[in-house]
N, C-alpha and C positions, 0 to 999 in steps of 0.2 A: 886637100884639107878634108877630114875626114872628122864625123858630128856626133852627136847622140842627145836625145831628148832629154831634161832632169827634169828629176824627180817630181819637183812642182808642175812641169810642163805635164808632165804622163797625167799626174794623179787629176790636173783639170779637163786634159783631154777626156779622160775616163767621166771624170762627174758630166761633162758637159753630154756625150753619147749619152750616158743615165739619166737625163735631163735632172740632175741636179745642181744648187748653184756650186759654182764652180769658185777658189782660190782667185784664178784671173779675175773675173768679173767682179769680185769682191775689191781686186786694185784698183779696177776701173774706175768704180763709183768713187771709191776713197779721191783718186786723182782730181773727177769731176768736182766731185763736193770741196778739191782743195783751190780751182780752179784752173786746172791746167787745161792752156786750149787745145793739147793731143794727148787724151786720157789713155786710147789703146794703141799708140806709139810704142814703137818697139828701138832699142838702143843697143848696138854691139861694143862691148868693152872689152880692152883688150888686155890680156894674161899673162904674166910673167914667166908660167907655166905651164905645161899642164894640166887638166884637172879630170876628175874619174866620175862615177855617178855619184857618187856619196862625198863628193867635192864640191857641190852644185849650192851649197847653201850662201845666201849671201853676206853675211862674215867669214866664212872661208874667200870666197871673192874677192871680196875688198882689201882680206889682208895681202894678195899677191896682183893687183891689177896697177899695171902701168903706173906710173908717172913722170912728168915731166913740161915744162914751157911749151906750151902749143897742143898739149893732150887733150882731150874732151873725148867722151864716150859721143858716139854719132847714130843719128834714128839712119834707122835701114828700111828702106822700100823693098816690097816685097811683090814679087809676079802676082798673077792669080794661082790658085792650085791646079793644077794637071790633073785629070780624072781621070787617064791613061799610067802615069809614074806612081800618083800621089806625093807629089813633091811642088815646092815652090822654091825659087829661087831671087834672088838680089836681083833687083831692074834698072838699079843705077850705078851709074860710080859713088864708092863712099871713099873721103880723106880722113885722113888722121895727119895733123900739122897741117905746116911744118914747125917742126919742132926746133927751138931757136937755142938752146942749153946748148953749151960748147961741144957735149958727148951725144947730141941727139935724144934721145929716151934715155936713161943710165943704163937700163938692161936689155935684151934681147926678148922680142915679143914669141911667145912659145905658141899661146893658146887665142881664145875671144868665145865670149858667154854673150848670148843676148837676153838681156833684161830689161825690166817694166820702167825702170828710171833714169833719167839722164844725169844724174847726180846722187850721191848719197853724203848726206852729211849728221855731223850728231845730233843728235834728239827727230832726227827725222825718219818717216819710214823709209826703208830700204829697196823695197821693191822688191819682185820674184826673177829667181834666173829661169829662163824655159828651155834654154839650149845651150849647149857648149860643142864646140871644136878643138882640136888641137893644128896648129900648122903640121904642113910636111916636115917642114925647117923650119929653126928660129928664124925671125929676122931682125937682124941689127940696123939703125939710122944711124943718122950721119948730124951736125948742126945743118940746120934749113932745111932737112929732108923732109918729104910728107910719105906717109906708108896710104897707099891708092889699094885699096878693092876693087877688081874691076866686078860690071853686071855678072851676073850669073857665079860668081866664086864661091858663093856659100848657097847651101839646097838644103832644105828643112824638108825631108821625107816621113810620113806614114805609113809605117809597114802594118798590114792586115795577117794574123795568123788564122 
């Protein structure tokens, strides 16, 4: 599976080195002040596609992410960072289902974006994407199937130029 930072992700990583406030942190408080009890939880949803950098906004997301009986975006635990790679990786296993519809998911999962919220619905805020992936392969489910992440499958690296 192979990643890349978006564009919201970069531009906070940058403010935040410039010690200025940062997009994320401005989620943060938003979540707190809405009372969610994991404000800087993180969610991976998953894609019915591909998506590019300039794909990373979230109404483009939403218009191609999963669904289906047994779907839920899932928080993802994250290693510490590596001061040797600059990376962090997945420290758990994540589920998705299983999904109980006769066809499983309807479509084949291509892609997965991690973003600030575990839901998006109308009239509510949307949250920021920070990262996106594309699979190697799609992967198709089955009914009862659950799509498993194992530890370590996705690595959010910081490249230094």
């Amino acid at each position: 599976m192979s990643g890349f930072i978006a564009v919201q992700g970069a531009v906070s990583a940058l403010d935040h080195l410039a010690g200025r406030s940062t997009a994320l942190e401005a989620e943060w408080l938003a979540k707190t002040q809405a009372g969610d009890p994991l404000p800087k939880a993180t969610y991976l949803m998953l894609l019915t596609q591909t998506v590019t950098d300039g794909q990373t906004d979230m109404a483009t997301l939403l218009g191609i992410e999963v669904a289906g009986t047994g779907y839920a975006r899932q928080p993802i635990p994250w290693s510490a960072a590596d001061t040797d790679t600059r990376a962090a990786t997945t420290s758990d296993l994540v589920q998705f289902g299983p999904f109980s519809d006769p066809s499983g998911l309807a479509t084949p999962v291509a892609g997965a974006a991690l973003v600030t919220r575990m839901t998006s619905s109308a009239g509510q805020p949307t949250g920021l994407c920070l990262m996106a992936w594309t699979l190697d392969s799609p992967i198709t489910t089955s009914q009862n199937q659950a799509l498993q992440l194992a530890p370590g499958s996705l690595t959010m690296t910081l490249a230094v130029s």
